[in-house]
mmCIF file as Biopython writes it, N, C-alpha, C and O atoms, coordinates in Angstrom:
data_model
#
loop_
_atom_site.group_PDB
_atom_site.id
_atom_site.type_symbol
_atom_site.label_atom_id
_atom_site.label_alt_id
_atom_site.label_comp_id
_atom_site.label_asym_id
_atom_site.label_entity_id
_atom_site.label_seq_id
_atom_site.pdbx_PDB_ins_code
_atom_site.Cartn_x
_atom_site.Cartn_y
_atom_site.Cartn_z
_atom_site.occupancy
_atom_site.B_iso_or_equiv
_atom_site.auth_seq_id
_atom_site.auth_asym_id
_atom_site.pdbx_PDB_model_num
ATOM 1   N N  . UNK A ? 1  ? 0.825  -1.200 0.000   1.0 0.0 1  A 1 
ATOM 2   C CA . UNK A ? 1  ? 0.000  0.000  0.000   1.0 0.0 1  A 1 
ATOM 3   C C  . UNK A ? 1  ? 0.868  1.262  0.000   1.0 0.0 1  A 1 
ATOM 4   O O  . UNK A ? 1  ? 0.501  2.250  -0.635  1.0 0.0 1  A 1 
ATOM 5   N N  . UNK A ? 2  ? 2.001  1.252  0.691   1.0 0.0 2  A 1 
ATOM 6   C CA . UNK A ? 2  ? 2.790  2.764  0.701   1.0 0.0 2  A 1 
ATOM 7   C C  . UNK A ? 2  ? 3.597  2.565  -0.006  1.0 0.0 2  A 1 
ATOM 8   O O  . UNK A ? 2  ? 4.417  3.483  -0.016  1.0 0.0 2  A 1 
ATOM 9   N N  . UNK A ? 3  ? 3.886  1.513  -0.880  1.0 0.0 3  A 1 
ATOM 10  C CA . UNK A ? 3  ? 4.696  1.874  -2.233  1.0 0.0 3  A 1 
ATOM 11  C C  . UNK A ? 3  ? 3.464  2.117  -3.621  1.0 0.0 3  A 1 
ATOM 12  O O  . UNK A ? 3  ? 3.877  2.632  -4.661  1.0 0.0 3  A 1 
ATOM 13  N N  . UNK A ? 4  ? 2.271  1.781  -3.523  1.0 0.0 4  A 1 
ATOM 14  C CA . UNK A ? 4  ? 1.448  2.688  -4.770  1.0 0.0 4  A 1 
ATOM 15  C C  . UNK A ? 4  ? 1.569  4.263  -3.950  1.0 0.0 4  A 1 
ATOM 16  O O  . UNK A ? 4  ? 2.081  5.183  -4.587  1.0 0.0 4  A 1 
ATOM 17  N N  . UNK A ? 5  ? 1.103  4.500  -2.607  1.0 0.0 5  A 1 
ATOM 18  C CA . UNK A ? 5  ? 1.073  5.813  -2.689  1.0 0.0 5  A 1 
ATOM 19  C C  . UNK A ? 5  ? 2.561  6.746  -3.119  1.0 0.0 5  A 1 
ATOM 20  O O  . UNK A ? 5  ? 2.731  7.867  -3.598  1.0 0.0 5  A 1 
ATOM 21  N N  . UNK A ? 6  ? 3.166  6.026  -2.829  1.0 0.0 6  A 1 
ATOM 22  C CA . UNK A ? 6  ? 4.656  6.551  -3.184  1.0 0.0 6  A 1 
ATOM 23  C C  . UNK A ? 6  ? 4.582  6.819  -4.732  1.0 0.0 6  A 1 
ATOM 24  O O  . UNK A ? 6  ? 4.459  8.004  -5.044  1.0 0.0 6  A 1 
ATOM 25  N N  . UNK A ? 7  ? 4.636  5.924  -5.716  1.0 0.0 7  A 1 
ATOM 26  C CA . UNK A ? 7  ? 4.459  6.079  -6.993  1.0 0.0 7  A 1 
ATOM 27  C C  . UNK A ? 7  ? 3.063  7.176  -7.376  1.0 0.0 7  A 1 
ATOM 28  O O  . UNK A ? 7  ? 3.312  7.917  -8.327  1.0 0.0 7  A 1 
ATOM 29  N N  . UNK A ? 8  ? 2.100  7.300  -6.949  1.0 0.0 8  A 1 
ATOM 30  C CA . UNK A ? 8  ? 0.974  8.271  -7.409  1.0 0.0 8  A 1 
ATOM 31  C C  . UNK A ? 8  ? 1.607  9.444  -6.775  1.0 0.0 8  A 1 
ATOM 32  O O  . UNK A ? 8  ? 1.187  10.431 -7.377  1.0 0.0 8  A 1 
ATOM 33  N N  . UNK A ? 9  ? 2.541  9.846  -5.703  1.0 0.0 9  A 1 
ATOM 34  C CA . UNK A ? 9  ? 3.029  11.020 -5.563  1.0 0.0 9  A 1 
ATOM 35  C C  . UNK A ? 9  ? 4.072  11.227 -6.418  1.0 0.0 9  A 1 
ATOM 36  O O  . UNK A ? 9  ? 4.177  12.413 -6.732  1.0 0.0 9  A 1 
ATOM 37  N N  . UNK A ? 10 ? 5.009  10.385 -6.984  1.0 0.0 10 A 1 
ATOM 38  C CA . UNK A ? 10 ? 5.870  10.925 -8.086  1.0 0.0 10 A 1 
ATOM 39  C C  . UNK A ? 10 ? 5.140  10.963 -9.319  1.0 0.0 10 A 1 
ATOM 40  O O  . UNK A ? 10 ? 5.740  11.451 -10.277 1.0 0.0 10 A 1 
ATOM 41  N N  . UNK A ? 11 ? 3.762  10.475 -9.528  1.0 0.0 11 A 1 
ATOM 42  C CA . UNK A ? 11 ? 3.203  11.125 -10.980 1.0 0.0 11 A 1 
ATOM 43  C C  . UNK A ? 11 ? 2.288  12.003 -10.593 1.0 0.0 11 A 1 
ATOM 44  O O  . UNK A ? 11 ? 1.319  11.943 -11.350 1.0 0.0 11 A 1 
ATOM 45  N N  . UNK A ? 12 ? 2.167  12.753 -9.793  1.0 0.0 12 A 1 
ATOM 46  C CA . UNK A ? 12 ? 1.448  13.695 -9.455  1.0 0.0 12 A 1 
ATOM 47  C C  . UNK A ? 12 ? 2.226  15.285 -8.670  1.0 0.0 12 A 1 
ATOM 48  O O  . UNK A ? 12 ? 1.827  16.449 -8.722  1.0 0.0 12 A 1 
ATOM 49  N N  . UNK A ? 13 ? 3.328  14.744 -8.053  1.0 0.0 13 A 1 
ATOM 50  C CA . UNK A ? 13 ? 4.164  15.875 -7.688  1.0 0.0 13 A 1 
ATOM 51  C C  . UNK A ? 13 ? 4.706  16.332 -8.444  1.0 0.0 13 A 1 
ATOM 52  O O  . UNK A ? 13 ? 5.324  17.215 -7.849  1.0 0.0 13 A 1 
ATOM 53  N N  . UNK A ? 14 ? 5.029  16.395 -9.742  1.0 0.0 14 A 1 
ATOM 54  C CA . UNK A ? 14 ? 5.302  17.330 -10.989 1.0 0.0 14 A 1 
ATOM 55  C C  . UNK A ? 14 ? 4.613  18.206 -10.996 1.0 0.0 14 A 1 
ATOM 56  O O  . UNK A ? 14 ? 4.852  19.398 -10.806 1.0 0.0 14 A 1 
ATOM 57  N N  . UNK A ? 15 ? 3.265  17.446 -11.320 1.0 0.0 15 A 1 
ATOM 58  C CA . UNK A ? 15 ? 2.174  18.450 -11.842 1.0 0.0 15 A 1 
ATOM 59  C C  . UNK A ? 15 ? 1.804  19.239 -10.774 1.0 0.0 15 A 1 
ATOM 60  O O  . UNK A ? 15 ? 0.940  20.047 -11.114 1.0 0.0 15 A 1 
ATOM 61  N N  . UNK A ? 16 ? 2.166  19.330 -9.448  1.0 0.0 16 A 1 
ATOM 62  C CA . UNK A ? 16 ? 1.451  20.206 -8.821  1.0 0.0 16 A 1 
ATOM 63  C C  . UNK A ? 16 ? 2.978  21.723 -8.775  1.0 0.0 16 A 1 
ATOM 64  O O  . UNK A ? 16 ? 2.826  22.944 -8.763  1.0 0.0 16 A 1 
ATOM 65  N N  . UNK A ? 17 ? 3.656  21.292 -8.768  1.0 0.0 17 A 1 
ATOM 66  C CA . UNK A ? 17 ? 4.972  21.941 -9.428  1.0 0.0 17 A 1 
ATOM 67  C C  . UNK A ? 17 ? 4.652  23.320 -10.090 1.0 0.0 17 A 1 
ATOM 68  O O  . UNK A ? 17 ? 4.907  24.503 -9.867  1.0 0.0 17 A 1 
ATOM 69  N N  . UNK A ? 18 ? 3.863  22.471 -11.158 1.0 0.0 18 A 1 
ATOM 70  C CA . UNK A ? 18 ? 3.893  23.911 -12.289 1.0 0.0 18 A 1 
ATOM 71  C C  . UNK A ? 18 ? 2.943  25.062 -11.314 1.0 0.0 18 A 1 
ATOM 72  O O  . UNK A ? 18 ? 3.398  26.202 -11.216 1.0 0.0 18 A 1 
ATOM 73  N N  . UNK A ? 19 ? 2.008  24.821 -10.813 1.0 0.0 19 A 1 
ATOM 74  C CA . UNK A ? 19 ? 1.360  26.019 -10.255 1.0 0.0 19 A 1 
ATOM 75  C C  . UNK A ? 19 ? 2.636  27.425 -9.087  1.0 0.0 19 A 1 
ATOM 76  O O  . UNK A ? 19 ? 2.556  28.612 -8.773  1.0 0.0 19 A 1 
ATOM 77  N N  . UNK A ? 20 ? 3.502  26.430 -8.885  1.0 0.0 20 A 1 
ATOM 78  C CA . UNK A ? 20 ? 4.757  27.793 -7.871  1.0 0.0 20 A 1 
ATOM 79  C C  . UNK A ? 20 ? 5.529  28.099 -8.708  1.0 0.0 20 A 1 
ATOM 80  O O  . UNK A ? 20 ? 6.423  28.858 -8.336  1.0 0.0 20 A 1 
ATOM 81  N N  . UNK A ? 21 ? 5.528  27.539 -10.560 1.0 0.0 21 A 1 
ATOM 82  C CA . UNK A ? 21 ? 6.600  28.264 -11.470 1.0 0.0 21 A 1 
ATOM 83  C C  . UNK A ? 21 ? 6.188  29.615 -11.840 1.0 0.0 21 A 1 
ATOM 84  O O  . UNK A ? 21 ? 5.096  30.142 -11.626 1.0 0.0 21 A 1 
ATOM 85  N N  . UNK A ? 22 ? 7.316  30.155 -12.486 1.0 0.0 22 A 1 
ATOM 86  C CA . UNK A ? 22 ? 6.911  31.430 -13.480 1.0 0.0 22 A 1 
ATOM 87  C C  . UNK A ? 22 ? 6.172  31.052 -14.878 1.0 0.0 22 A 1 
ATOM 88  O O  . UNK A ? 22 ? 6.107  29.928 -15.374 1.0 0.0 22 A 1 
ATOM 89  N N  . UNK A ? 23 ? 5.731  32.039 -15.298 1.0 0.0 23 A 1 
ATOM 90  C CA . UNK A ? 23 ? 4.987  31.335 -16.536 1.0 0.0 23 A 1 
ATOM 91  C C  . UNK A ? 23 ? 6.314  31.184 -17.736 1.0 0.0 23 A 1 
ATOM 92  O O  . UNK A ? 23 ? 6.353  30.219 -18.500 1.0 0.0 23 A 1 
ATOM 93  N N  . UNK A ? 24 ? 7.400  32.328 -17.754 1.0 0.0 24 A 1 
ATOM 94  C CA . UNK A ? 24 ? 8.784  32.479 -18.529 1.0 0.0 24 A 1 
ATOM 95  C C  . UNK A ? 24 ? 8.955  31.168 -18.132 1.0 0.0 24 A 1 
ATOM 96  O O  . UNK A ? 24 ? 8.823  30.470 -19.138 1.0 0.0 24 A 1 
ATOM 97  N N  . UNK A ? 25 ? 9.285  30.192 -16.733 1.0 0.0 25 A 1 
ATOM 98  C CA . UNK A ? 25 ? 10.240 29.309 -16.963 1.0 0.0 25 A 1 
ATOM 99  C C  . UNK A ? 25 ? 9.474  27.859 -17.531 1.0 0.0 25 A 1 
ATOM 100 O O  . UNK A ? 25 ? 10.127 26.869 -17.858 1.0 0.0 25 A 1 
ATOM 101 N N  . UNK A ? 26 ? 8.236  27.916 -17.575 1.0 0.0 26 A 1 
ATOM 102 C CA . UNK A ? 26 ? 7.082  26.940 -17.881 1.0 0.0 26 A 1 
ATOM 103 C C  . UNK A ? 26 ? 7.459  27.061 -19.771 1.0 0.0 26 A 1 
ATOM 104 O O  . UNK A ? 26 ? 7.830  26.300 -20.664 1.0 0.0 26 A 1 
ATOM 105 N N  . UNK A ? 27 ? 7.225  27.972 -19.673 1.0 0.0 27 A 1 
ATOM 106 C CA . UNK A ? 27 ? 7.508  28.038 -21.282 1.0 0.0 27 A 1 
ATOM 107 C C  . UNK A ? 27 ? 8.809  27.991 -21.558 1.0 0.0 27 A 1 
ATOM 108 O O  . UNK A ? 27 ? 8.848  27.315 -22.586 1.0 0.0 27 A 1 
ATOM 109 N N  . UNK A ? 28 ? 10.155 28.359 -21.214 1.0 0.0 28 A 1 
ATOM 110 C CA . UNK A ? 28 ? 11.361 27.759 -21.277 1.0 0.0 28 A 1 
ATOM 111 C C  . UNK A ? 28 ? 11.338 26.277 -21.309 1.0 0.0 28 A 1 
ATOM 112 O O  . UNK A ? 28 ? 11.891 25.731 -22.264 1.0 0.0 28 A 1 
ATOM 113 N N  . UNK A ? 29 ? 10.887 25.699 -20.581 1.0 0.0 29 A 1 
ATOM 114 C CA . UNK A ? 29 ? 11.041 23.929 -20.079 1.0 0.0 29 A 1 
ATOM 115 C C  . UNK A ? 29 ? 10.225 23.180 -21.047 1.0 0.0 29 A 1 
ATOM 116 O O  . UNK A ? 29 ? 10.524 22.140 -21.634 1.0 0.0 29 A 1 
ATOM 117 N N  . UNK A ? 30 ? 9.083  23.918 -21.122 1.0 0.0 30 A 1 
ATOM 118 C CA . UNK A ? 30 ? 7.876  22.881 -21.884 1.0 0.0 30 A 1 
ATOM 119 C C  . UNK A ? 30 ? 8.342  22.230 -23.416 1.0 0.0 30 A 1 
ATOM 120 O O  . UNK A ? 30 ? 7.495  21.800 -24.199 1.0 0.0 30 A 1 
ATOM 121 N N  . UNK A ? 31 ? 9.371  22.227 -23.627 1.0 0.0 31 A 1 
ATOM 122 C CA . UNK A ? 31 ? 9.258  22.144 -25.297 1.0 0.0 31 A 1 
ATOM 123 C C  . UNK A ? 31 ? 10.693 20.784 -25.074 1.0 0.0 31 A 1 
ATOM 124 O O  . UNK A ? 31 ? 10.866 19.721 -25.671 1.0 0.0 31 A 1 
ATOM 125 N N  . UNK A ? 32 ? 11.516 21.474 -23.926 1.0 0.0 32 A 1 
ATOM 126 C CA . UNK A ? 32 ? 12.323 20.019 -23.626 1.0 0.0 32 A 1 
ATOM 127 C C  . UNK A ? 32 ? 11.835 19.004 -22.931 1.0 0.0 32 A 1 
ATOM 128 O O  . UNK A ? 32 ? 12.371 17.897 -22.990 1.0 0.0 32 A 1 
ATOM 129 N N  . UNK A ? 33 ? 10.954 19.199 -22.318 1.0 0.0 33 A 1 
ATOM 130 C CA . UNK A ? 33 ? 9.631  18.284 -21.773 1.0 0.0 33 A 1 
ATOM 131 C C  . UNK A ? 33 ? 9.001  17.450 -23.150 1.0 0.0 33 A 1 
ATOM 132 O O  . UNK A ? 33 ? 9.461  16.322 -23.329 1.0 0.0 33 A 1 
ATOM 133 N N  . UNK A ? 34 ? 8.507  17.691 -23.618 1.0 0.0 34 A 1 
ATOM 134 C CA . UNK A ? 34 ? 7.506  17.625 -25.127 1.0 0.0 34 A 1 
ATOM 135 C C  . UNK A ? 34 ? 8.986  16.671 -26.143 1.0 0.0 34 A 1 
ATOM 136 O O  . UNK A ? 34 ? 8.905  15.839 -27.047 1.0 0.0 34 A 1 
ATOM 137 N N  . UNK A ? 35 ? 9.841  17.107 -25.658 1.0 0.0 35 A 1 
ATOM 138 C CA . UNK A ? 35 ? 10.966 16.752 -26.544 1.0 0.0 35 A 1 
ATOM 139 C C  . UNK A ? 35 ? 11.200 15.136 -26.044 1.0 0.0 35 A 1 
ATOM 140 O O  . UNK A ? 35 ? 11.460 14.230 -26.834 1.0 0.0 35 A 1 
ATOM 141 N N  . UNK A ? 36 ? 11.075 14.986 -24.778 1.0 0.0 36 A 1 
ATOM 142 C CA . UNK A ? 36 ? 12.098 14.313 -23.649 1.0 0.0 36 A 1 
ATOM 143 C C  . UNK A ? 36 ? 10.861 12.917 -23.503 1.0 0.0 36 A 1 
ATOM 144 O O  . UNK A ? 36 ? 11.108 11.782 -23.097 1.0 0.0 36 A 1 
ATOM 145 N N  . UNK A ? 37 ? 9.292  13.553 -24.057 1.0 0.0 37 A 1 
ATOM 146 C CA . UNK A ? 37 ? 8.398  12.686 -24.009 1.0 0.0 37 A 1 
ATOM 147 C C  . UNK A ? 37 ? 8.569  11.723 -25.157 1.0 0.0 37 A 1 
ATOM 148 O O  . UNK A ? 37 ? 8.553  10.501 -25.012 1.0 0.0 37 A 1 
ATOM 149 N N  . UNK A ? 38 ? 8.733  12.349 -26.306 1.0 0.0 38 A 1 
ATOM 150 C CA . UNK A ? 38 ? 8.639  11.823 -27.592 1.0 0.0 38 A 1 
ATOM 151 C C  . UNK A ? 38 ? 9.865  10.430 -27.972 1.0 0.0 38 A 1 
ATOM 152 O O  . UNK A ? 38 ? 9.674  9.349  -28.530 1.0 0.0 38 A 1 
ATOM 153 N N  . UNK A ? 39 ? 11.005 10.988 -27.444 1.0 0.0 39 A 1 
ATOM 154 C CA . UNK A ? 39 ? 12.129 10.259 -27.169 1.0 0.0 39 A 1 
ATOM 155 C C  . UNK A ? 39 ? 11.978 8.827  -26.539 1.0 0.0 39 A 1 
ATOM 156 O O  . UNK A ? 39 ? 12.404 7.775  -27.016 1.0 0.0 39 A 1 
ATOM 157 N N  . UNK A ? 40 ? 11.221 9.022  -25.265 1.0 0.0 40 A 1 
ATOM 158 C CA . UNK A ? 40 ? 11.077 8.214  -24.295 1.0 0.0 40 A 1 
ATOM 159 C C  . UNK A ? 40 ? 9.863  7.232  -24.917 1.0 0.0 40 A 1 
ATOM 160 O O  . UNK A ? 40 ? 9.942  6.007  -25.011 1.0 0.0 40 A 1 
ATOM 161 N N  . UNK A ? 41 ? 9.139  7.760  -25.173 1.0 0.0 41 A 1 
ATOM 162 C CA . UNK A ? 41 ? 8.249  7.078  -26.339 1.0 0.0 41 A 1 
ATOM 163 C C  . UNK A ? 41 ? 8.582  6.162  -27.450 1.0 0.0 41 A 1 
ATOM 164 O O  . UNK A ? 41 ? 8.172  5.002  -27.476 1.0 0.0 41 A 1 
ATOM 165 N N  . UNK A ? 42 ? 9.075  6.507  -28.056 1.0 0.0 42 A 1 
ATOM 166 C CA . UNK A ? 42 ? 9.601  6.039  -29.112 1.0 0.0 42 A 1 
ATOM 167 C C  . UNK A ? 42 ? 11.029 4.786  -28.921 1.0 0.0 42 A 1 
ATOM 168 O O  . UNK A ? 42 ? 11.451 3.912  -29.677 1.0 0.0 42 A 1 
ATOM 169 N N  . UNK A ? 43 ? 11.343 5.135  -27.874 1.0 0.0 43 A 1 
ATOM 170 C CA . UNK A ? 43 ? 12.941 4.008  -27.460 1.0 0.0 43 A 1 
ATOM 171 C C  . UNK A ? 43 ? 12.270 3.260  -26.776 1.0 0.0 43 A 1 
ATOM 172 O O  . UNK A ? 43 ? 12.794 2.294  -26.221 1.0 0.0 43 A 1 
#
């Protein structure tokens, strides 16, 4: 049981992340994000 909650907090503690960024560094990151998905996808 406290290793799923462990894992639903590392796919969920990202996303709560973006709400204390700047919107400049959200848009800096997002495209090596988008990049880093596609990669990971694909291999």
């Amino acid at each position: 049981m406290l290793n799923q909650v462990i894992l639903w907090g590392i796919l969920i503690a990202p996303w709560l992340t973006l709400f204390f960024m700047k919107k400049d560094a959200i848009k800096r990151y997002m495209p090596v994000a988008i990049f880093a998905s596609i990669v990971n996808a694909c291999l």
